[in-house]
Backbone bond lengths (Angstrom), bond angles and torsions (degrees), N, CA, C in turn:
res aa  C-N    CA-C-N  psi(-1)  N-CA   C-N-CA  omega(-1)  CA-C   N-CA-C  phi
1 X - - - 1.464 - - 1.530 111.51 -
2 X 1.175 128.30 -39.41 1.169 127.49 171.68 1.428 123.19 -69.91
3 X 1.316 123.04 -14.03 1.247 132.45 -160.55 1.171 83.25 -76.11
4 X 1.923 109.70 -64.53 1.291 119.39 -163.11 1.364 108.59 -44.74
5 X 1.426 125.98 -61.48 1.580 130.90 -167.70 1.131 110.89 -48.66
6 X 1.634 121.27 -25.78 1.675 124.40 -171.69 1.591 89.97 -76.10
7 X 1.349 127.40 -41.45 1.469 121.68 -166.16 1.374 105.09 -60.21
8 X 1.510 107.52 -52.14 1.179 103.26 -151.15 1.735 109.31 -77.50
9 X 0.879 106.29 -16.46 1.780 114.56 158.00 1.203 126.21 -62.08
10 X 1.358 128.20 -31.79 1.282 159.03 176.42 1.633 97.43 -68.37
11 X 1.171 125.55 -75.51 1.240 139.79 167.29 1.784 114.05 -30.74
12 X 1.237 103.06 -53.67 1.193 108.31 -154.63 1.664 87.91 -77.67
13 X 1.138 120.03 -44.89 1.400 98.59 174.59 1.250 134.44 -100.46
14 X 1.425 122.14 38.68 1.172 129.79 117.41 1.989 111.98 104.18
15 X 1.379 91.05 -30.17 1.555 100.84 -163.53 1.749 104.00 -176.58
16 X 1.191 124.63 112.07 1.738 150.19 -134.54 1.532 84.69 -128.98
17 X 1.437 133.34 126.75 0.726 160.69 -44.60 2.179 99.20 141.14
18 X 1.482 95.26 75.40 1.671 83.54 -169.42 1.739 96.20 -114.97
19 X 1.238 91.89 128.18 1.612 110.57 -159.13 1.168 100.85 -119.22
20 X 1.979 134.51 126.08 0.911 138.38 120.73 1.410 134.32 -73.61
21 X 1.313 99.90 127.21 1.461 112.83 163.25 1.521 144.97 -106.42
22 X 0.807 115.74 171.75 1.686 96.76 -141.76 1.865 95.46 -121.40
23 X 1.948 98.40 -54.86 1.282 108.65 172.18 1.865 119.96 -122.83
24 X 1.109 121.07 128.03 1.549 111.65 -161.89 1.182 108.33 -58.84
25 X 1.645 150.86 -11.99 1.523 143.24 -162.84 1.768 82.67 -101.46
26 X 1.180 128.92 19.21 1.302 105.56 155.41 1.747 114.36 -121.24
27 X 1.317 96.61 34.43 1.524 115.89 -178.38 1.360 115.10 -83.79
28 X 1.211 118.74 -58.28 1.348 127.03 179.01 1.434 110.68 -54.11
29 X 1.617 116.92 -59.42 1.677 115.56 -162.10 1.596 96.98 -74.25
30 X 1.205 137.42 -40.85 1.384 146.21 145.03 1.994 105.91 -4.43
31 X 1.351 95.76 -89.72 1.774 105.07 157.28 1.307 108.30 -6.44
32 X 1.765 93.15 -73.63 2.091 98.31 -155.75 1.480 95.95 -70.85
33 X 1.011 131.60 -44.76 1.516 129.29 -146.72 1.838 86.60 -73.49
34 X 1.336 133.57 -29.11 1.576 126.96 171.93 1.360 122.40 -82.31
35 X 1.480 117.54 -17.75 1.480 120.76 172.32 1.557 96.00 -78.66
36 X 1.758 113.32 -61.35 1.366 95.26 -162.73 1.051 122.66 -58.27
37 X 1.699 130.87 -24.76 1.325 132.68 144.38 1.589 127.43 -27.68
38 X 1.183 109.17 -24.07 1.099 110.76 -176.21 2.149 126.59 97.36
39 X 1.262 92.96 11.71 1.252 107.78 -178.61 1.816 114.77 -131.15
40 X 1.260 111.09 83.38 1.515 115.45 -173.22 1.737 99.52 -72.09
41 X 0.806 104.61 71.33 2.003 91.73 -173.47 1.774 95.83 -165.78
42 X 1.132 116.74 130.13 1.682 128.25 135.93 1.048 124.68 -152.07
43 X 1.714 114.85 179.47 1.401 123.20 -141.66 1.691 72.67 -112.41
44 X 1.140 127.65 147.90 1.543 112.21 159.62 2.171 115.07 -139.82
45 X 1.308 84.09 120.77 1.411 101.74 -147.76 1.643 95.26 -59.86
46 X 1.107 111.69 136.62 1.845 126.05 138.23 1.361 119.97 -46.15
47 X 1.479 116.23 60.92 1.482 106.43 -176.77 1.402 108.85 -141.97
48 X 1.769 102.35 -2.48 1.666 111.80 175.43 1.621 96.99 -141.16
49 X 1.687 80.57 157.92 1.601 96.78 -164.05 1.436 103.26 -72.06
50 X 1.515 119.09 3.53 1.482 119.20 -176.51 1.496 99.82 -113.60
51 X 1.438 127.19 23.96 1.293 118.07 158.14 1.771 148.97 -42.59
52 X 1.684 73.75 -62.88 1.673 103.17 161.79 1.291 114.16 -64.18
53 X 0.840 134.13 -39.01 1.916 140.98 -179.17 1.408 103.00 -62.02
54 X 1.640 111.09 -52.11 1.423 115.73 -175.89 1.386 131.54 -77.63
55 X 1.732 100.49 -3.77 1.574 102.79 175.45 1.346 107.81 -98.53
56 X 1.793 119.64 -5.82 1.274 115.76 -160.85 1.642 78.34 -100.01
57 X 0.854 146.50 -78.13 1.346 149.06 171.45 1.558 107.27 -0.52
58 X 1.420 131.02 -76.88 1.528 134.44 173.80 1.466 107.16 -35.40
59 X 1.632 109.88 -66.44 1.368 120.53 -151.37 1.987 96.92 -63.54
60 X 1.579 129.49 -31.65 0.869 143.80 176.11 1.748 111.55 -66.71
61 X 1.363 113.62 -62.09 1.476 117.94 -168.99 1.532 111.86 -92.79
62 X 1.659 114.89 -28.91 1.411 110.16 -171.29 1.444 93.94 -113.59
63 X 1.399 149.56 77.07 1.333 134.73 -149.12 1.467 90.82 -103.22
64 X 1.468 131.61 3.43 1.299 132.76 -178.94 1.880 95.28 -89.47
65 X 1.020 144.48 4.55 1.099 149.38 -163.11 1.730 89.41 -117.56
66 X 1.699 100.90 143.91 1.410 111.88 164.61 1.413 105.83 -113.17
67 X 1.291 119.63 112.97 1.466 148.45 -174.53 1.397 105.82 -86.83
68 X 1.613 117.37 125.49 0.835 119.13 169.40 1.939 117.51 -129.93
69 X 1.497 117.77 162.88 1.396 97.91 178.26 1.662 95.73 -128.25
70 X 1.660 97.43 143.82 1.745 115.72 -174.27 1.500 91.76 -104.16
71 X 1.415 91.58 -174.72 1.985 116.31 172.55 1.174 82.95 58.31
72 X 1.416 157.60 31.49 1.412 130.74 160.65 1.381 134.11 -58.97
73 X 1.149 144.43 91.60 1.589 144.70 -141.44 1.427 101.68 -114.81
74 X 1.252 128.06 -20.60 1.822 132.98 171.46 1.032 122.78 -163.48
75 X 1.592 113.07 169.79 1.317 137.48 -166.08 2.011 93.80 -35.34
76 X 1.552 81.92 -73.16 1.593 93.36 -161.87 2.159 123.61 -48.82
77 X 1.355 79.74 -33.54 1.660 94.00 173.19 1.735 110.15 -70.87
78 X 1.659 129.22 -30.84 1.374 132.78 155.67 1.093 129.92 -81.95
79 X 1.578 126.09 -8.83 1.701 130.17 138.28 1.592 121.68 -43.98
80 X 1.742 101.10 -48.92 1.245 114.31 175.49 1.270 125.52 -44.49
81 X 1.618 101.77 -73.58 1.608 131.42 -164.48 2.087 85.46 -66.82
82 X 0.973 138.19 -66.35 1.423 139.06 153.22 2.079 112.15 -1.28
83 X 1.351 100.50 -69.24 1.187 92.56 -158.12 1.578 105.65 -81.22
84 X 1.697 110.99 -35.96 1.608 115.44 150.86 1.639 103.34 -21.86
85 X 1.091 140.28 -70.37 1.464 130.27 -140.16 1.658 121.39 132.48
86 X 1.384 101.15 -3.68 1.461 96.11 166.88 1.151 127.91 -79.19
87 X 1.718 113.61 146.02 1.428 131.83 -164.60 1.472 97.10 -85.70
88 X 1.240 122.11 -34.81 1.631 118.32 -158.73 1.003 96.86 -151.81
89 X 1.893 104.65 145.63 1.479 106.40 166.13 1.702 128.65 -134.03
90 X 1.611 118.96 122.90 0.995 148.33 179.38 1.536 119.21 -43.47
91 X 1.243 135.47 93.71 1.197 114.36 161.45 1.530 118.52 -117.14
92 X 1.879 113.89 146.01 2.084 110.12 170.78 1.361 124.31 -47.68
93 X 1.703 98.21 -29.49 1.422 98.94 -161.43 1.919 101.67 -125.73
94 X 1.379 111.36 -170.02 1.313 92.26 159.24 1.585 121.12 -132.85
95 X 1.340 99.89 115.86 1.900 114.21 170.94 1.204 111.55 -84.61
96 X 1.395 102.38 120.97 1.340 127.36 177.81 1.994 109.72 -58.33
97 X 1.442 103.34 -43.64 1.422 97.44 -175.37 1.235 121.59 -82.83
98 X 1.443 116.70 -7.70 1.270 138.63 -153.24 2.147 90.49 -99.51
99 X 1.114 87.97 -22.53 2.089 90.49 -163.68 1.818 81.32 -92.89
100 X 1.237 119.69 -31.08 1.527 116.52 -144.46 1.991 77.59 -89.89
101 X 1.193 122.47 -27.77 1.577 99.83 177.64 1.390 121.46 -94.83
102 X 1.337 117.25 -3.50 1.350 142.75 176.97 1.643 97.39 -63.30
103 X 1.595 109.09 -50.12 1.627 104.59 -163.80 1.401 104.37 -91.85
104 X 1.417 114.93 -15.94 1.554 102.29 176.69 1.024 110.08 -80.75
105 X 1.680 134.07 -4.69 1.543 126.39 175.25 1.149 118.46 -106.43
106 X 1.729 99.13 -0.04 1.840 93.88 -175.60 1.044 110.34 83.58
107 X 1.041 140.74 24.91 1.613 155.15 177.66 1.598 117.50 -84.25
108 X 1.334 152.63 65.21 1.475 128.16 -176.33 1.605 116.74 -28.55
109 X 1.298 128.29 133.35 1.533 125.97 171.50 1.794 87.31 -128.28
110 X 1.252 97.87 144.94 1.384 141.11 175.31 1.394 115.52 -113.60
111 X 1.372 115.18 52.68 1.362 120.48 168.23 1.467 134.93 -35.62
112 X 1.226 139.78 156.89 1.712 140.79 -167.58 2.066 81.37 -110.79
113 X 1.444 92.94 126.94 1.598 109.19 175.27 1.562 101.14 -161.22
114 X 1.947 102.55 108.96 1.417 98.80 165.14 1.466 123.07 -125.93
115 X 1.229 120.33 6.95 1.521 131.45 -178.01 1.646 97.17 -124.21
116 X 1.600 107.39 163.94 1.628 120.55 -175.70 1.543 90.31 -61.89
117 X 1.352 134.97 -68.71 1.198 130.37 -175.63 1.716 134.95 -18.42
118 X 1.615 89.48 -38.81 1.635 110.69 -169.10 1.657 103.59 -92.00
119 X 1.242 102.98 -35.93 1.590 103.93 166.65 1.107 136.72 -73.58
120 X 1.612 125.28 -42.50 1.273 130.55 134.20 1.302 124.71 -7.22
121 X 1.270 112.30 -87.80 1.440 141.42 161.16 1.768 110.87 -18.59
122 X 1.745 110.00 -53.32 1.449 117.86 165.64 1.564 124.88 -83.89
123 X 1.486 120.96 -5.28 1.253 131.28 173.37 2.044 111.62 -88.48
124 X 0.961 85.41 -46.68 1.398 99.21 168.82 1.359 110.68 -64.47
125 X 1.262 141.36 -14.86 1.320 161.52 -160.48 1.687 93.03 -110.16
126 X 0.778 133.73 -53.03 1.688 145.58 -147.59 1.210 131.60 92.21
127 X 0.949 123.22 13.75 1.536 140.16 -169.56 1.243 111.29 -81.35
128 X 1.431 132.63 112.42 1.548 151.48 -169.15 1.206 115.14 -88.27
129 X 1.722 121.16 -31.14 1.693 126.68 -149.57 1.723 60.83 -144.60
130 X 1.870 89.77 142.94 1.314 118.80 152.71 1.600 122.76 -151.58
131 X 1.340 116.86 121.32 1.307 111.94 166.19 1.981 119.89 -38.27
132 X 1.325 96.01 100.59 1.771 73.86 148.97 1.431 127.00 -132.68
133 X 1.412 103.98 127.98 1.181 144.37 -144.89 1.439 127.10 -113.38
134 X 1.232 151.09 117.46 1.745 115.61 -8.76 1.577 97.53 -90.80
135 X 1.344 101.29 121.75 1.145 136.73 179.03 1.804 109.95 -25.81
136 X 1.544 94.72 -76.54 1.770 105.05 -169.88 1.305 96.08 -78.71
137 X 1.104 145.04 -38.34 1.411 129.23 -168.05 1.893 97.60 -68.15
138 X 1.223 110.35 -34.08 1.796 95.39 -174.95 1.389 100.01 -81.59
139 X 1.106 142.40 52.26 1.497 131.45 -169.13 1.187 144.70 70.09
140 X 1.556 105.15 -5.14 1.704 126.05 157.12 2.103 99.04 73.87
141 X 0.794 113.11 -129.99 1.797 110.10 -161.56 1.359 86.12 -115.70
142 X 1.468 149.16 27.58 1.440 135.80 136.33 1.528 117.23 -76.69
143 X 1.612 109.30 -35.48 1.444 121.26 155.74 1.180 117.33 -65.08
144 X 1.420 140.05 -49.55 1.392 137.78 -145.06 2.450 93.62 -89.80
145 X 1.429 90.45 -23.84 1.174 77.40 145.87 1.318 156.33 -137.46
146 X 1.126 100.63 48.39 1.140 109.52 175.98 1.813 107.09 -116.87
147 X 1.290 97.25 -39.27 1.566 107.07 155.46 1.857 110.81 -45.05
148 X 1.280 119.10 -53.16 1.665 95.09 -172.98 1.109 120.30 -109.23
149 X 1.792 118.40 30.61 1.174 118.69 151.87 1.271 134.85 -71.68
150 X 1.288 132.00 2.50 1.231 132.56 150.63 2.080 115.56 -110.94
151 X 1.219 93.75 28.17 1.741 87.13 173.47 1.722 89.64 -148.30
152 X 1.545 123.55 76.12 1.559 139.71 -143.86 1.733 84.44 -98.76
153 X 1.698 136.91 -7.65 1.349 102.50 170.66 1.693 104.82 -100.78
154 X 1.360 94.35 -12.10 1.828 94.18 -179.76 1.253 123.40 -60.57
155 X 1.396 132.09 128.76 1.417 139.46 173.63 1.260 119.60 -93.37
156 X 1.522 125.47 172.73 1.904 110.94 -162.90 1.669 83.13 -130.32
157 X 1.187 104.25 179.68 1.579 127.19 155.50 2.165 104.96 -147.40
158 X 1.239 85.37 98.15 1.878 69.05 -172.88 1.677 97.74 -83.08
159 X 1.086 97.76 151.84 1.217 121.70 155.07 1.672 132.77 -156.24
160 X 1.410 111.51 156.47 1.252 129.92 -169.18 1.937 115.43 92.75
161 X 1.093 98.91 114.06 1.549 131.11 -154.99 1.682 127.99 72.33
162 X 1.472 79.58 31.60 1.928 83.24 -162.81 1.764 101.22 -95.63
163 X 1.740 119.81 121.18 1.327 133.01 -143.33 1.170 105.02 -128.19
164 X 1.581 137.04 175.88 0.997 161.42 166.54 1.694 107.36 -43.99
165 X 1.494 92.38 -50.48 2.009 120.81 -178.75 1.595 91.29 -44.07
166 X 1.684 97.43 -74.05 1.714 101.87 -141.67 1.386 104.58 -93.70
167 X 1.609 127.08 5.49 1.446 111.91 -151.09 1.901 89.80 -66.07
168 X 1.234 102.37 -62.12 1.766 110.59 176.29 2.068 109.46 -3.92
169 X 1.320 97.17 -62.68 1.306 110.11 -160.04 1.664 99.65 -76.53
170 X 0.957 121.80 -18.54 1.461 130.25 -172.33 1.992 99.65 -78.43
171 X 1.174 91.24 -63.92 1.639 111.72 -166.33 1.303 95.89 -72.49
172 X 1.559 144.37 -7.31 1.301 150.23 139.04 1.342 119.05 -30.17
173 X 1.421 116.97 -64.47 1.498 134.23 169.29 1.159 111.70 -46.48
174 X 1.747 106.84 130.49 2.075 101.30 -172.00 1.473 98.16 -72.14
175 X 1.513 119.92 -49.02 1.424 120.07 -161.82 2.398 99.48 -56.50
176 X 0.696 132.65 -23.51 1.342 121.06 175.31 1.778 113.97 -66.08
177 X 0.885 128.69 113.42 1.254 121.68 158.03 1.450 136.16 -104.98
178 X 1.419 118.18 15.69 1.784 132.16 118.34 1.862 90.40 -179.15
179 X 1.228 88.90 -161.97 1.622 119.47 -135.49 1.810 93.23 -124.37
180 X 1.046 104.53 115.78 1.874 98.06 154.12 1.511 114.30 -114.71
181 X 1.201 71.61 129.69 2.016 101.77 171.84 1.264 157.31 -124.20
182 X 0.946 132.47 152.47 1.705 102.84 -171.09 1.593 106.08 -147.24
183 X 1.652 107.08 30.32 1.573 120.99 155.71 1.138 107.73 -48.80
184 X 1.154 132.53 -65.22 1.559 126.82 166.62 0.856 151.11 -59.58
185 X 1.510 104.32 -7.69 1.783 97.99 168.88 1.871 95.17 -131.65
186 X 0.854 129.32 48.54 1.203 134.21 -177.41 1.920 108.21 -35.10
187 X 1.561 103.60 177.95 1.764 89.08 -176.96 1.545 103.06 -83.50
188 X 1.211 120.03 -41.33 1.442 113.34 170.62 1.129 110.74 -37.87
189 X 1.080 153.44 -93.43 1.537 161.57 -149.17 1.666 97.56 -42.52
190 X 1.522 110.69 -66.25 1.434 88.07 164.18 1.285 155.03 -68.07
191 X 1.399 108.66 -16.19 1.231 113.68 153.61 1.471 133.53 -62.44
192 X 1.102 105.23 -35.79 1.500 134.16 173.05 1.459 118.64 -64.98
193 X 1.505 113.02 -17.25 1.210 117.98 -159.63 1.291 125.44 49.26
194 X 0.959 125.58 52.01 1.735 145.77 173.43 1.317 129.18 -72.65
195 X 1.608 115.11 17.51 1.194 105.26 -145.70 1.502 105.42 -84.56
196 X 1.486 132.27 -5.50 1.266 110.94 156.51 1.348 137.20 -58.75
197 X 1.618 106.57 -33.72 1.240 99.64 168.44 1.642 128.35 -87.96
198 X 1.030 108.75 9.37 1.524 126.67 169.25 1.634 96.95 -81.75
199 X 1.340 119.83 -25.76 1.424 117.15 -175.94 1.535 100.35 -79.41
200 X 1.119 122.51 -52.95 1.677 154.08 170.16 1.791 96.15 -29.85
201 X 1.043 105.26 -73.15 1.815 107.31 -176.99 1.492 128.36 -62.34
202 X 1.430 86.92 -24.68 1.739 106.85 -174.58 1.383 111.81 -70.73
203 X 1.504 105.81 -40.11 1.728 128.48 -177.69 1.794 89.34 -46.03
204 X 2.111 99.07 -71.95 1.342 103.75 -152.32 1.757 100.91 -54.68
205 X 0.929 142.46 -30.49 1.379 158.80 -139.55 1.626 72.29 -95.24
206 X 1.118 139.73 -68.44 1.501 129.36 -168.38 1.841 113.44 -46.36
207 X 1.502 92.39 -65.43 1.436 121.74 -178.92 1.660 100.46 -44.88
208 X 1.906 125.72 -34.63 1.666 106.81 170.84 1.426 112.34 -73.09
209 X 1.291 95.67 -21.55 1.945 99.00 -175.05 1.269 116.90 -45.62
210 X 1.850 106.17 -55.50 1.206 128.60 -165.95 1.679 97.86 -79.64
211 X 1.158 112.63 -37.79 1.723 84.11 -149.42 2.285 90.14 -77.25
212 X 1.510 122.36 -3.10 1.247 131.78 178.97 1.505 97.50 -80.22
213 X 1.156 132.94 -45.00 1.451 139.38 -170.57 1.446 130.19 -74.91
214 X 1.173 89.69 -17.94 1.775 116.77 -164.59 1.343 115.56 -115.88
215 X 1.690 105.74 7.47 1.599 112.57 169.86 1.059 117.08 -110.05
Protein backbone atom coordinates (compact mmCIF):
# COMPACT_ATOMS: atom_id res chain seq x y z
CA UNK A 1 0.00 0.00 0.00
CA UNK A 2 2.58 2.38 0.48
CA UNK A 3 4.48 1.56 -2.47
CA UNK A 4 1.39 2.31 -4.34
CA UNK A 5 0.78 5.83 -2.58
CA UNK A 6 4.57 6.67 -3.28
CA UNK A 7 3.62 6.02 -7.08
CA UNK A 8 0.81 7.62 -7.18
CA UNK A 9 2.39 10.87 -5.86
CA UNK A 10 5.14 10.41 -8.11
CA UNK A 11 2.71 10.37 -10.94
CA UNK A 12 0.73 13.02 -9.93
CA UNK A 13 3.51 15.25 -10.09
CA UNK A 14 4.52 14.64 -13.17
CA UNK A 15 8.32 15.41 -13.32
CA UNK A 16 10.92 14.58 -10.05
CA UNK A 17 13.26 16.87 -9.54
CA UNK A 18 16.92 15.08 -9.12
CA UNK A 19 19.06 17.37 -7.16
CA UNK A 20 22.66 17.36 -6.29
CA UNK A 21 23.99 18.90 -3.52
CA UNK A 22 27.09 19.92 -2.85
CA UNK A 23 26.72 21.71 0.74
CA UNK A 24 23.75 20.78 3.24
CA UNK A 25 22.75 24.66 4.39
CA UNK A 26 21.56 24.80 0.90
CA UNK A 27 19.00 22.11 1.70
CA UNK A 28 16.36 23.80 3.29
CA UNK A 29 15.97 27.05 0.88
CA UNK A 30 16.46 24.37 -1.98
CA UNK A 31 13.11 22.63 -0.28
CA UNK A 32 11.19 26.07 -0.33
CA UNK A 33 12.26 27.34 -3.62
CA UNK A 34 10.58 23.52 -5.01
CA UNK A 35 7.44 23.62 -2.90
CA UNK A 36 6.83 27.20 -3.70
CA UNK A 37 7.26 26.13 -7.21
CA UNK A 38 4.90 23.92 -6.68
CA UNK A 39 6.76 20.64 -6.51
CA UNK A 40 7.30 19.34 -2.78
CA UNK A 41 9.32 16.23 -4.02
CA UNK A 42 13.11 15.35 -4.99
CA UNK A 43 15.22 12.67 -5.96
CA UNK A 44 18.50 13.49 -4.06
CA UNK A 45 21.44 11.91 -5.60
CA UNK A 46 24.30 9.76 -3.86
CA UNK A 47 26.95 11.74 -5.37
CA UNK A 48 27.98 14.03 -2.31
CA UNK A 49 29.20 13.24 0.92
CA UNK A 50 26.34 15.56 2.16
CA UNK A 51 23.66 13.37 0.76
CA UNK A 52 22.70 11.50 3.73
CA UNK A 53 22.68 14.68 5.93
CA UNK A 54 20.43 16.26 3.32
CA UNK A 55 17.78 13.65 3.17
CA UNK A 56 17.66 13.46 6.95
CA UNK A 57 17.28 17.17 7.14
CA UNK A 58 14.05 17.38 4.50
CA UNK A 59 12.46 14.20 5.74
CA UNK A 60 12.88 15.90 9.44
CA UNK A 61 12.06 19.74 8.71
CA UNK A 62 10.04 19.58 5.39
CA UNK A 63 8.11 16.25 6.20
CA UNK A 64 5.40 17.63 3.75
CA UNK A 65 7.96 16.83 0.97
CA UNK A 66 8.32 13.23 -0.56
CA UNK A 67 12.06 12.54 -0.39
CA UNK A 68 13.60 10.44 -2.43
CA UNK A 69 17.34 8.98 -2.81
CA UNK A 70 19.13 8.52 -6.54
CA UNK A 71 22.75 7.14 -7.59
CA UNK A 72 21.85 4.17 -5.50
CA UNK A 73 24.57 1.51 -6.44
CA UNK A 74 24.09 -0.98 -3.13
CA UNK A 75 22.58 -2.67 -0.49
CA UNK A 76 24.48 -0.57 2.03
CA UNK A 77 24.09 2.93 0.29
CA UNK A 78 19.84 1.98 0.34
CA UNK A 79 19.99 1.04 4.12
CA UNK A 80 21.40 4.47 4.36
CA UNK A 81 19.32 6.74 2.10
CA UNK A 82 16.29 4.33 3.89
CA UNK A 83 17.05 5.04 7.38
CA UNK A 84 17.82 8.96 6.49
CA UNK A 85 14.07 9.22 5.56
CA UNK A 86 13.78 8.27 2.12
CA UNK A 87 10.47 7.31 0.58
CA UNK A 88 11.95 5.80 -2.63
CA UNK A 89 14.84 4.46 -4.06
CA UNK A 90 16.61 5.45 -7.33
CA UNK A 91 18.94 3.41 -9.06
CA UNK A 92 21.29 4.10 -13.01
CA UNK A 93 21.47 0.68 -13.40
CA UNK A 94 19.65 -2.35 -12.26
CA UNK A 95 20.81 -4.43 -8.97
CA UNK A 96 19.21 -7.31 -8.48
CA UNK A 97 20.03 -7.35 -4.63
CA UNK A 98 19.51 -3.92 -4.18
CA UNK A 99 15.49 -4.34 -5.71
CA UNK A 100 15.33 -7.77 -3.71
CA UNK A 101 15.90 -5.58 -0.29
CA UNK A 102 13.84 -2.76 -1.44
CA UNK A 103 10.73 -5.28 -1.49
CA UNK A 104 11.43 -6.98 1.66
CA UNK A 105 11.21 -3.58 3.45
CA UNK A 106 8.49 -2.13 1.59
CA UNK A 107 10.59 0.30 0.01
CA UNK A 108 9.47 1.43 -3.79
CA UNK A 109 12.85 1.01 -5.99
CA UNK A 110 12.97 2.61 -9.32
CA UNK A 111 15.43 0.57 -10.96
CA UNK A 112 17.84 1.72 -14.19
CA UNK A 113 16.46 -0.73 -17.21
CA UNK A 114 17.39 0.05 -20.85
CA UNK A 115 17.66 -3.09 -23.02
CA UNK A 116 14.93 -6.24 -23.19
CA UNK A 117 17.48 -8.08 -21.07
CA UNK A 118 17.42 -5.51 -18.14
CA UNK A 119 13.70 -5.45 -18.15
CA UNK A 120 13.06 -8.92 -18.21
CA UNK A 121 15.39 -9.38 -15.56
CA UNK A 122 13.11 -6.44 -13.59
CA UNK A 123 9.73 -7.94 -14.69
CA UNK A 124 10.53 -11.18 -13.49
CA UNK A 125 11.49 -9.33 -10.33
CA UNK A 126 8.02 -7.49 -10.09
CA UNK A 127 8.95 -4.27 -10.83
CA UNK A 128 6.18 -1.99 -12.57
CA UNK A 129 8.12 1.58 -12.78
CA UNK A 130 11.58 1.62 -14.23
CA UNK A 131 14.06 4.28 -14.62
CA UNK A 132 15.28 4.57 -18.09
CA UNK A 133 18.27 6.11 -17.97
CA UNK A 134 19.99 8.48 -19.63
CA UNK A 135 17.15 8.92 -21.47
CA UNK A 136 18.33 11.01 -24.80
CA UNK A 137 21.58 9.56 -25.13
CA UNK A 138 19.77 5.89 -25.48
CA UNK A 139 17.47 7.22 -28.13
CA UNK A 140 15.12 9.40 -26.12
CA UNK A 141 11.11 8.17 -26.51
CA UNK A 142 11.70 6.60 -30.14
CA UNK A 143 13.58 3.95 -28.01
CA UNK A 144 11.60 4.04 -24.85
CA UNK A 145 9.01 3.09 -27.26
CA UNK A 146 9.70 0.77 -28.94
CA UNK A 147 11.58 -0.79 -26.05
CA UNK A 148 8.16 -1.20 -23.98
CA UNK A 149 6.12 -2.45 -26.51
CA UNK A 150 6.52 -5.79 -25.68
CA UNK A 151 6.69 -5.41 -21.68
CA UNK A 152 2.81 -3.45 -21.98
CA UNK A 153 2.40 -3.52 -17.90
CA UNK A 154 5.85 -1.86 -17.32
CA UNK A 155 5.97 1.89 -16.74
CA UNK A 156 9.18 4.26 -17.35
CA UNK A 157 10.46 7.36 -15.57
CA UNK A 158 13.05 8.64 -18.22
CA UNK A 159 15.60 10.47 -17.25
CA UNK A 160 18.74 12.25 -18.37
CA UNK A 161 18.39 15.02 -21.02
CA UNK A 162 14.87 15.42 -20.14
CA UNK A 163 14.13 19.57 -20.62
CA UNK A 164 11.81 22.28 -20.57
CA UNK A 165 11.70 21.42 -24.77
CA UNK A 166 10.68 17.76 -24.51
CA UNK A 167 9.19 17.19 -21.05
CA UNK A 168 5.50 17.78 -22.91
CA UNK A 169 6.30 15.05 -25.46
CA UNK A 170 7.67 12.66 -22.91
CA UNK A 171 4.66 12.90 -20.38
CA UNK A 172 2.52 12.43 -23.70
CA UNK A 173 3.46 8.73 -23.77
CA UNK A 174 0.88 6.56 -21.62
CA UNK A 175 3.64 4.04 -20.63
CA UNK A 176 5.74 7.13 -18.74
CA UNK A 177 4.50 7.90 -15.46
CA UNK A 178 6.81 11.09 -14.89
CA UNK A 179 10.08 12.37 -15.82
CA UNK A 180 13.24 13.18 -13.63
CA UNK A 181 15.03 16.25 -14.12
CA UNK A 182 17.25 18.62 -13.16
CA UNK A 183 16.53 21.58 -15.83
CA UNK A 184 15.54 23.31 -12.92
CA UNK A 185 17.68 23.17 -10.49
CA UNK A 186 20.82 22.87 -12.41
CA UNK A 187 24.38 23.00 -10.31
CA UNK A 188 24.81 26.58 -11.04
CA UNK A 189 21.66 27.81 -9.59
CA UNK A 190 22.63 26.12 -6.55
CA UNK A 191 25.68 27.17 -6.20
CA UNK A 192 24.77 30.47 -7.14
CA UNK A 193 22.07 30.56 -4.83
CA UNK A 194 19.35 30.91 -7.37
CA UNK A 195 16.73 29.76 -5.64
CA UNK A 196 14.17 32.08 -6.98
CA UNK A 197 14.66 31.12 -10.14
CA UNK A 198 14.70 27.51 -9.33
CA UNK A 199 11.21 28.57 -8.02
CA UNK A 200 10.62 30.31 -11.57
CA UNK A 201 11.36 26.93 -13.62
CA UNK A 202 9.71 24.67 -11.27
CA UNK A 203 6.31 26.70 -11.74
CA UNK A 204 6.87 26.32 -15.72
CA UNK A 205 7.85 22.58 -15.20
CA UNK A 206 4.38 22.42 -13.26
CA UNK A 207 2.41 24.49 -15.85
CA UNK A 208 3.81 21.40 -18.74
CA UNK A 209 2.45 18.88 -16.31
CA UNK A 210 -0.85 20.44 -16.21
CA UNK A 211 -1.50 21.73 -19.45
CA UNK A 212 -0.35 17.46 -20.59
CA UNK A 213 -2.71 16.21 -17.80
CA UNK A 214 -5.59 18.29 -18.27
CA UNK A 215 -6.23 17.24 -21.91
Amino acid sequence: MIIIMTLSQLKQFGVIPVVKIENEEDALPLADALIEGGLPTAEITFRTECAESVIITLSKSRSNMIIGAGTILNIEQAKRAVKAGAAFIVSPGFNEKVVEWCQINNILCIPGCVTPTELTAAVNMGIKVVKFFPSEAFGGLTTLKSLSAPFGDVQFMPTGGISEDNLAEYLYFKKVICCGGSFMIKDSFIKNKEFAKITELTKKACEIVSSVRNK
